[in-house]
VOMIPA-419680 format. One record per residue (C-alpha): residue in one letter; x, y, z. Coordinates in Angstrom, 2 decimals. Layout:
BEGIN
<site resn="A" east="X" north="Y" up="Z"/>
...
// end
This chain:
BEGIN
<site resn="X" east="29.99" north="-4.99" up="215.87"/>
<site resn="X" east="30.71" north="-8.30" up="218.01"/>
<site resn="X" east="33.07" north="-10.86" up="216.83"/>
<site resn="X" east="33.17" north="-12.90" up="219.65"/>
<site resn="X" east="30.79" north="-14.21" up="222.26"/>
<site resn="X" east="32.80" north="-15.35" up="226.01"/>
<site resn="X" east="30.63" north="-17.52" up="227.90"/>
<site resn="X" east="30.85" north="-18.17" up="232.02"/>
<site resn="X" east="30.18" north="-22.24" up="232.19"/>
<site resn="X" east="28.50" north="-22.86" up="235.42"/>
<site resn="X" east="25.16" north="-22.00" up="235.76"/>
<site resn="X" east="25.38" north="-21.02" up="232.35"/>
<site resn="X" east="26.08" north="-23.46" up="230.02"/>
<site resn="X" east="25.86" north="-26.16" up="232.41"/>
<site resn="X" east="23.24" north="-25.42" up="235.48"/>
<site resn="X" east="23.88" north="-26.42" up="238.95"/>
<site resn="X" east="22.39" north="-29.75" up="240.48"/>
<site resn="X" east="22.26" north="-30.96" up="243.84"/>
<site resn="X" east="23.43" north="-33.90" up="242.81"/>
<site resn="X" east="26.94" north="-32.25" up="242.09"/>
<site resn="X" east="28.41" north="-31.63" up="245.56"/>
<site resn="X" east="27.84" north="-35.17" up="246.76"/>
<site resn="X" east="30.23" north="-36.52" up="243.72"/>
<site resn="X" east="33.04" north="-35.84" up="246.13"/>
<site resn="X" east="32.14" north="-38.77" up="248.14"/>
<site resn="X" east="33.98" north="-40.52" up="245.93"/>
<site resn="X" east="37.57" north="-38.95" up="246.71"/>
<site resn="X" east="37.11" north="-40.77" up="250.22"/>
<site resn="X" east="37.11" north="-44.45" up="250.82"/>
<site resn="X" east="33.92" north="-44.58" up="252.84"/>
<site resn="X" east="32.20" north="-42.47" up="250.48"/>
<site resn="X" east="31.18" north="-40.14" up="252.80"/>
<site resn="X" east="28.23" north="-38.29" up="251.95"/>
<site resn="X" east="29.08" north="-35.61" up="254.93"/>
<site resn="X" east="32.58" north="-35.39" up="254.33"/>
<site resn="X" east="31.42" north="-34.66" up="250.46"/>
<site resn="X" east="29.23" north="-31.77" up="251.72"/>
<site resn="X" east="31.85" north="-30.54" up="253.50"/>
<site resn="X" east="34.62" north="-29.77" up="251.06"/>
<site resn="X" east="31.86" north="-28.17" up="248.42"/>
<site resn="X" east="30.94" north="-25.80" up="251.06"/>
<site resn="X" east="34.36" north="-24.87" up="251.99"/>
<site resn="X" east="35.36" north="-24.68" up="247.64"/>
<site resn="X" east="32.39" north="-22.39" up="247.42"/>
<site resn="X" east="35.05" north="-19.74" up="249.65"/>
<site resn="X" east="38.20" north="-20.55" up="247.40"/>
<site resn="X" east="38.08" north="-17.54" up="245.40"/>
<site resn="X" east="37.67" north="-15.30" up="248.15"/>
<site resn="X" east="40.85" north="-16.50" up="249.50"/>
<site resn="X" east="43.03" north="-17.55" up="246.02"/>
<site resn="X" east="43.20" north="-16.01" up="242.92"/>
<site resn="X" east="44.51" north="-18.69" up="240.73"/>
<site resn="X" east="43.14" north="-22.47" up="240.34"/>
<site resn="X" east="46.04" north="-24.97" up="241.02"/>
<site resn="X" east="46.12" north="-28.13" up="242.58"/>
<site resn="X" east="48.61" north="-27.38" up="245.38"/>
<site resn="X" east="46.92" north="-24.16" up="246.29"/>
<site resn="X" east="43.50" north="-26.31" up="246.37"/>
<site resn="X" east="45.42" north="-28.83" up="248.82"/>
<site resn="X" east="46.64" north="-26.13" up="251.24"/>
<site resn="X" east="42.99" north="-24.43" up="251.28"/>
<site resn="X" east="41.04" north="-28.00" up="252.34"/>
<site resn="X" east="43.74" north="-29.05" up="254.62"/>
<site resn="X" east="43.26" north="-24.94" up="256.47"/>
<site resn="X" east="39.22" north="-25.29" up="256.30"/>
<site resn="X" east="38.37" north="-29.03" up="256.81"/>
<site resn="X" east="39.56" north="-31.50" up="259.94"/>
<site resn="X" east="40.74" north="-33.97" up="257.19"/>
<site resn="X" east="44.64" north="-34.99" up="255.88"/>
<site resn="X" east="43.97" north="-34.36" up="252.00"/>
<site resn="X" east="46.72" north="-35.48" up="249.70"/>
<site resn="X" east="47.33" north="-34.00" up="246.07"/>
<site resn="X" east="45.40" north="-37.48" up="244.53"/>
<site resn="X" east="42.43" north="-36.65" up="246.27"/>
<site resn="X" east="42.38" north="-33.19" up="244.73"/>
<site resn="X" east="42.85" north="-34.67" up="241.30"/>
<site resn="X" east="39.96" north="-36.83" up="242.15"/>
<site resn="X" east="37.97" north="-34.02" up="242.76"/>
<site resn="X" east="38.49" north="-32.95" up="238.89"/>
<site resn="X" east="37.74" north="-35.90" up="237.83"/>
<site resn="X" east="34.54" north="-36.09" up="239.67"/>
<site resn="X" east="33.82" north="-32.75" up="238.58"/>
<site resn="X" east="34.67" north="-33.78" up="234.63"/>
<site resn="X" east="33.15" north="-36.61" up="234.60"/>
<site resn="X" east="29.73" north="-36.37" up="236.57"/>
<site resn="X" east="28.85" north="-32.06" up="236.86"/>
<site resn="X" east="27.18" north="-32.01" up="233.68"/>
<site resn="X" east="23.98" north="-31.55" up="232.41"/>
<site resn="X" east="21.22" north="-34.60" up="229.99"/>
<site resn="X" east="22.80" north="-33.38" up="226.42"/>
<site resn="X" east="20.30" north="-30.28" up="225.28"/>
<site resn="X" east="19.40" north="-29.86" up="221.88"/>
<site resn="X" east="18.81" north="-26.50" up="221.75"/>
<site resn="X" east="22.24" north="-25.43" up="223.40"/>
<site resn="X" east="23.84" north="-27.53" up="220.65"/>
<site resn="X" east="21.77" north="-25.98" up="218.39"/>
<site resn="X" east="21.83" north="-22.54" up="219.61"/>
<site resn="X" east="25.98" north="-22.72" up="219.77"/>
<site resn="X" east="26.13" north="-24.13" up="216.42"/>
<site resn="X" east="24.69" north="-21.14" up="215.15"/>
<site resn="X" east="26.68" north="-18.77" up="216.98"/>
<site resn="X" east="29.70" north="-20.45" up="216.11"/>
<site resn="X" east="28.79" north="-19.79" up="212.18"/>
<site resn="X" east="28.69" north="-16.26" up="212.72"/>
<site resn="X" east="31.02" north="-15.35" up="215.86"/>
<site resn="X" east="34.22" north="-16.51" up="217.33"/>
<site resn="X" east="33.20" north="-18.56" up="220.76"/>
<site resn="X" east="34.70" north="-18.57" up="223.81"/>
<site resn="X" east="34.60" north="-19.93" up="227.43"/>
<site resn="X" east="35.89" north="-17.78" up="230.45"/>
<site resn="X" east="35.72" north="-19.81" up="233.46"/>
<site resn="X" east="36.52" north="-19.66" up="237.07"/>
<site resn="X" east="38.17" north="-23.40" up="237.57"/>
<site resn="X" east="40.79" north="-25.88" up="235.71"/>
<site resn="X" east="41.18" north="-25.76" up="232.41"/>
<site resn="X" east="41.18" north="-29.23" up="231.29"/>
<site resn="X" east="38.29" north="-30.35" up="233.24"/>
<site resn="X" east="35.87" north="-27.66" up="232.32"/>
<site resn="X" east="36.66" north="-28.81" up="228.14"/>
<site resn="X" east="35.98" north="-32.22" up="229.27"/>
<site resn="X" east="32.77" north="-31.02" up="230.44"/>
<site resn="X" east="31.99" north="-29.41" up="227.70"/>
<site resn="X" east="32.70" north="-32.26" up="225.29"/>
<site resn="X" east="30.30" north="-34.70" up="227.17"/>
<site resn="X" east="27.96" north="-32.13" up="226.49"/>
<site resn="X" east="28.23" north="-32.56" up="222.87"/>
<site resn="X" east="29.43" north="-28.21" up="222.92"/>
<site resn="X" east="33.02" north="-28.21" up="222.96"/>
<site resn="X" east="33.41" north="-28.32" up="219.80"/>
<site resn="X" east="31.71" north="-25.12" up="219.06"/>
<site resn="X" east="33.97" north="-23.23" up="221.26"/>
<site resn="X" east="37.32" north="-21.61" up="219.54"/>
<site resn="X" east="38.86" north="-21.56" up="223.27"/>
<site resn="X" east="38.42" north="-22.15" up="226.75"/>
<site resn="X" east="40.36" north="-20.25" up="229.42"/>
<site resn="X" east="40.24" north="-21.53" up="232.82"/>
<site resn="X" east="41.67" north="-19.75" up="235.91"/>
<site resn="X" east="44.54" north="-22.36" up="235.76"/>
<site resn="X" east="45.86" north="-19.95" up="233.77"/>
<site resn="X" east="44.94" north="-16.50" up="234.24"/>
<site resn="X" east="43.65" north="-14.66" up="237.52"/>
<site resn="X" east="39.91" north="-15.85" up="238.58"/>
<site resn="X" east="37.17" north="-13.15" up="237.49"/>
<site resn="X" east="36.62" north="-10.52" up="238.31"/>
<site resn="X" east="40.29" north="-9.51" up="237.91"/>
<site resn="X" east="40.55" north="-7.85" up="235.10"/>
<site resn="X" east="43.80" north="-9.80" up="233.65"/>
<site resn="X" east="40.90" north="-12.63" up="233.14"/>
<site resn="X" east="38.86" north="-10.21" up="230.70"/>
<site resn="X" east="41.74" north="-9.15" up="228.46"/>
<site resn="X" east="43.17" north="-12.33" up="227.91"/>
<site resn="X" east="39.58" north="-13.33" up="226.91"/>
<site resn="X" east="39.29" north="-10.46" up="224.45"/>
<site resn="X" east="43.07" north="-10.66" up="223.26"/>
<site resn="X" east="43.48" north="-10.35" up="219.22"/>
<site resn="X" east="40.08" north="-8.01" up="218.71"/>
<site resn="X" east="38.94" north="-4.77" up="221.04"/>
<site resn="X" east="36.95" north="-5.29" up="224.30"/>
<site resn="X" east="33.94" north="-3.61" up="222.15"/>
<site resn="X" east="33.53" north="-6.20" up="220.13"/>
<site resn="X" east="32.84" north="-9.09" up="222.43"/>
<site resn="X" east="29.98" north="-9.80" up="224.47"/>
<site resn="X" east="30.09" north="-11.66" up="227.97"/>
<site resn="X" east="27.40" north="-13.99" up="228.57"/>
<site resn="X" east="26.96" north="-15.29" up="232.30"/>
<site resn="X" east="25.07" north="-15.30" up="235.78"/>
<site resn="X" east="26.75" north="-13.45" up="238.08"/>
<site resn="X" east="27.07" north="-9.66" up="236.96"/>
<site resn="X" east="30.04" north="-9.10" up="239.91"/>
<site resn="X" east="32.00" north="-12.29" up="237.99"/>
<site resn="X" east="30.60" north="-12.07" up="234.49"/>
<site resn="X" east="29.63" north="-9.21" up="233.73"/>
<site resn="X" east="30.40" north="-5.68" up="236.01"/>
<site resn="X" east="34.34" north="-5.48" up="235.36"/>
<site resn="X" east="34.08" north="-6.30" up="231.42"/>
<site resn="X" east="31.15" north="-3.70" up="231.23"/>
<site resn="X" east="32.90" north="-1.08" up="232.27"/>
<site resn="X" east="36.05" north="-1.55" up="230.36"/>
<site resn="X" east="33.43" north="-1.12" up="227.02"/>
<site resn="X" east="32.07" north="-4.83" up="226.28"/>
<site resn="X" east="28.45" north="-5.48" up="226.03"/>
<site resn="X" east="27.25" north="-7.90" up="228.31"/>
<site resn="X" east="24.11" north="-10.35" up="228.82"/>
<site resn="X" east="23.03" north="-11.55" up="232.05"/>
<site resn="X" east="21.68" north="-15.42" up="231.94"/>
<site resn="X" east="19.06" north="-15.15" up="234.50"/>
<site resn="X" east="17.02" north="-17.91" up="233.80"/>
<site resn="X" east="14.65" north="-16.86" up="237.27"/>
<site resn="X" east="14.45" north="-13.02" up="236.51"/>
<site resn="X" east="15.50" north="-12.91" up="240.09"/>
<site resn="X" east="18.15" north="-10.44" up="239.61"/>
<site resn="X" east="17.92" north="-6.52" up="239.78"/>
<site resn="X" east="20.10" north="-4.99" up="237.56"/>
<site resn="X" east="20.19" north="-3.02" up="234.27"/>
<site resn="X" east="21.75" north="-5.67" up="232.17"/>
<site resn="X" east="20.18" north="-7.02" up="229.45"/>
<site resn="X" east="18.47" north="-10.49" up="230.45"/>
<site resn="X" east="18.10" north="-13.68" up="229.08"/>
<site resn="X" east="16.00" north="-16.98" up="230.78"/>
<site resn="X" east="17.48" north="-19.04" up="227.75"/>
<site resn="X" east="20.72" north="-19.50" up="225.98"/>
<site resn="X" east="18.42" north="-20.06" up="222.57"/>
<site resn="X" east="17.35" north="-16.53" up="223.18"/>
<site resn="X" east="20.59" north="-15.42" up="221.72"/>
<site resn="X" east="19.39" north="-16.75" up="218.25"/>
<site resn="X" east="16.79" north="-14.11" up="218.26"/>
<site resn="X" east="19.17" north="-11.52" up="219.60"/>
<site resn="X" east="22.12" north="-11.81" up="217.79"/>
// end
């Protein structure tokens, strides 16, 4: 029987825009548009070098990839760019959808970044409250270590929760095979796997 529902947050609560990696202009005083580009690119290759989310690690990586003297501010101004402007309109269903849930199961996030700024996120989606706890990778190892999946399912066994999120190597794979059930938020169908698929978070109400 679940008890508790773990949700990935980007590109699954909260889908991707365009719109997002430019934000960083803002961290440099000419509001660089390039420069902006730039660092997302080289964040989307943090994980495959770190395995933890902290500021100072964040520093070192930019100042390896990227010609540029970054300083410790400008990587808290990249959290607050990503707090404060990578969200999503408010959705109606999602509120409604996690309201539900939250009536019948325990709700978590599991999240590969800080902490703080993904609940931020979350709240000026009108969602946070819903959730009964959000681990970032501030705190734990980045999925898919497995450290990241037990402290998610700490308190109740690993066959009672169910991981909900887009990537099956980071959401889905590791907790699957240590006995959770899993749903893969495909909201394209593009994906070949076995997993059971959703295109909609609302789908869960019919599911669940």
């Amino acid at each position: 029987m679940i008890k508790r529902i773990i949700f990935d947050i980007d590109n699954t609560l909260i889908l991707f825009k365009d719109s997002f990696a430019y934000s960083y202009a803002e961290i440099f005083p000419d509001k660089d548009l390039k420069k902006a580009k730039e660092v997302y690119d080289a964040l989307e290759f943090y994980e495959d070098e770190e395995d933890i989310y902290t500021e100072g690690k964040m520093l070192n990586f930019l100042n390896r990839k990227l010609n540029y003297s970054f300083t410790i501010d400008m990587i808290k101004k990249i959290n607050e760019e990503v707090a404060e402007n990578w969200v999503n309109e408010k959705n109606q269903e999602l509120i409604d959808t996690l309201k539900y849930l939250s009536e019948k199961y325990e709700i978590y996030a599991l999240t590969n970044w800080f902490t703080k700024t993904q609940k931020r996120r979350l709240e000026k989606m009108d969602i946070l409250q819903y959730f009964d706890k959000v681990i970032g990778t501030d705190i734990v190892k980045i999925k898919p270590h497995k450290e990241a999946y037990l402290l998610a399912s700490q308190g109740i066994k690993i066959e009672e929760c169910l991981f909900v999120g887009d990537s099956a190597r980071k959401d889905l794979d590791v907790p699957y095979q240590m006995g959770a059930k899993v749903i893969h938020f495909d909201n394209n169908y593009q994906n070949n796997n076995d997993y059971p698929k959703i295109r909609n978070i609302k789908e869960l109400k019919n599911i669940l």
